[in-house]
C-alpha positions, 0 to 999 in steps of 0.5 A: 493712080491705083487701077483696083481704086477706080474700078473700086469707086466707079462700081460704088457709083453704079450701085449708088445710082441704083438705089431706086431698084432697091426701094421700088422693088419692096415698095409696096410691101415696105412703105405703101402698106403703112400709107394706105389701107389696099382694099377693095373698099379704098379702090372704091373710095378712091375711085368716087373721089378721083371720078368727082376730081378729074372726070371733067377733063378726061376725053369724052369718048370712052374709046380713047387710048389712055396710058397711066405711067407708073400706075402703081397698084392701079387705084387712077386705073380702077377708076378709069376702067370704072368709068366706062373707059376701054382703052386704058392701060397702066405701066409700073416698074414694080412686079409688087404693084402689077401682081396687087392691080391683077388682084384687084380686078384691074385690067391692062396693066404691065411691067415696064420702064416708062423711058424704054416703053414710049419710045416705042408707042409714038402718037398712040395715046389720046392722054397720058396720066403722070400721077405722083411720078415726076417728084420722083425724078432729077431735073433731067429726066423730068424733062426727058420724061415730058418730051417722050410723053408728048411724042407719044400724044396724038396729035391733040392728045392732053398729058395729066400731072399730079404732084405735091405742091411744095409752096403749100403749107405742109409742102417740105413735108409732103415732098420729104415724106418718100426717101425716093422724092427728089424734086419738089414743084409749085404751081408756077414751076410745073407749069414752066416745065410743061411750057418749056416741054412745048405744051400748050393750054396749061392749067394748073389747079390745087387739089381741093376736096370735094363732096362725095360722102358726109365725111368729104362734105365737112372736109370740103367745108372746113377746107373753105375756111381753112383756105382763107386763113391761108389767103390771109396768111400768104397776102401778109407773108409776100404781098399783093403781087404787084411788084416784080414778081407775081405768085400762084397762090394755090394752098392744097398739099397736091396739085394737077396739071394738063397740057395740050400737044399741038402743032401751034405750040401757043403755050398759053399757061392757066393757074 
């Protein structure tokens, strides 16, 4: 066998494997831009939408340590630090998101990889938001990911997770739309993982609109209607779920999940 051959294919595989470097290192620049317009009136938008979506099931002390993973250009981190919370941090590869967030006023936020830096901050954090992260990422390191998020809880502490939902209509489109996504989830799938990861009260919910604005308000409308159609749809394509296998019908394109570190492990699951 030719030496010069095998050194030839393993620093093609070592490139290979680095692919994700290359398209996160302009990502912003390259890709995100095209997607959304960075403004200070759309971290704005963003914000009031984000606070009428989660604000339910952030901890009420406004004093709790929160870390956002891969934060991106910090839109979830401007609403947190909007909302009155002062211990709340972002972390993201990307040297282009940090010096975007920085610019936008939004405070507490580094560069740093999410698998070296939790190992290091054991039982810091009160809650640890993942949002559009794990679809990202191969099966393997999901769960490795899930187990250094809940080591890095206290005890007691609430992981959030946002994803595409692949068994929404437009699911093989939301999940293809970034050359960087690998690993698509339904509603049921993401709360297998988070149970098999030791969480406990799973819940999982579609990301509905909501009313916050006369535009959001026809949406959230339009959305009711539209969603029964799909509840139509869904009752003729795969039945009532009486047979053996029973379906999590939740139709948003995205949807969310919160899962609870504690010593109990009851991993009661909620869709």
């Amino acid at each position: 066998m030719c030496t010069n051959d095998i050194k030839w294919n393993a620093e093609t595989s070592a490139r290979a494997t680095d692919y994700r470097k290359r398209c996160y290192d302009t990502f912003v620049s390259k890709q995100w831009a095209k997607w959304i317009e960075i403004t200070p009136d759309n971290y704005e938008l963003q914000s009031k939408l984000l606070h009428k979506r989660f604000i339910n099931i952030l901890p009420k002390d406004k004093n709790a340590a929160i870390l956002d993973i891969a934060c991106g250009i910090g839109g979830f981190l401007f609403f947190l630090q909007k909302a009155g919370y002062k211990n709340a941090m972002g972390i993201d590869l990307s040297n282009e998101s940090i010096v975007i967030a920085n610019k936008m006023g939004i405070k507490d936020v580094e560069q740093a990889d999410m698998f070296t830096f939790l190992p290091s901050h054991r039982e810091k954090f009160d809650m640890i938001i993942a949002s559009h992260i794990i679809e990202h990422l191969s099966k393997q390191e999901i769960l490795t990911l899930l187990d250094l998020i809940y080591e890095s809880l206290k005890p007691n502490g609430t992981v959030l997770i946002r994803t595409p939902n692949a068994s929404s209509l437009t699911g093989i489109a939301r999940i293809f739309l970034d050359f960087t996504h690998e690993t698509g989830f339904t509603p049921t799938s993401l709360g297998q993982v988070l149970e098999t990861c030791n969480f406990s009260d799973i819940m999982v919910k579609g990301e509905e609109p909501v009313f916050f604005d006369l535009k959001s308000s026809v949406r959230a409308i339009l959305w009711k209607c539209l969603k029964m159609y799909y509840k139509i749809f869904s009752l003729i394509e795969i039945g009532t779920g009486r047979g053996i296998y029973k379906f999590n019908r939740i139709y948003t394109p995205d949807i969310y999940a919160t899962g609870t570190k504690t010593d109990t492990c009851k991993n009661n699951v909620t869709i």
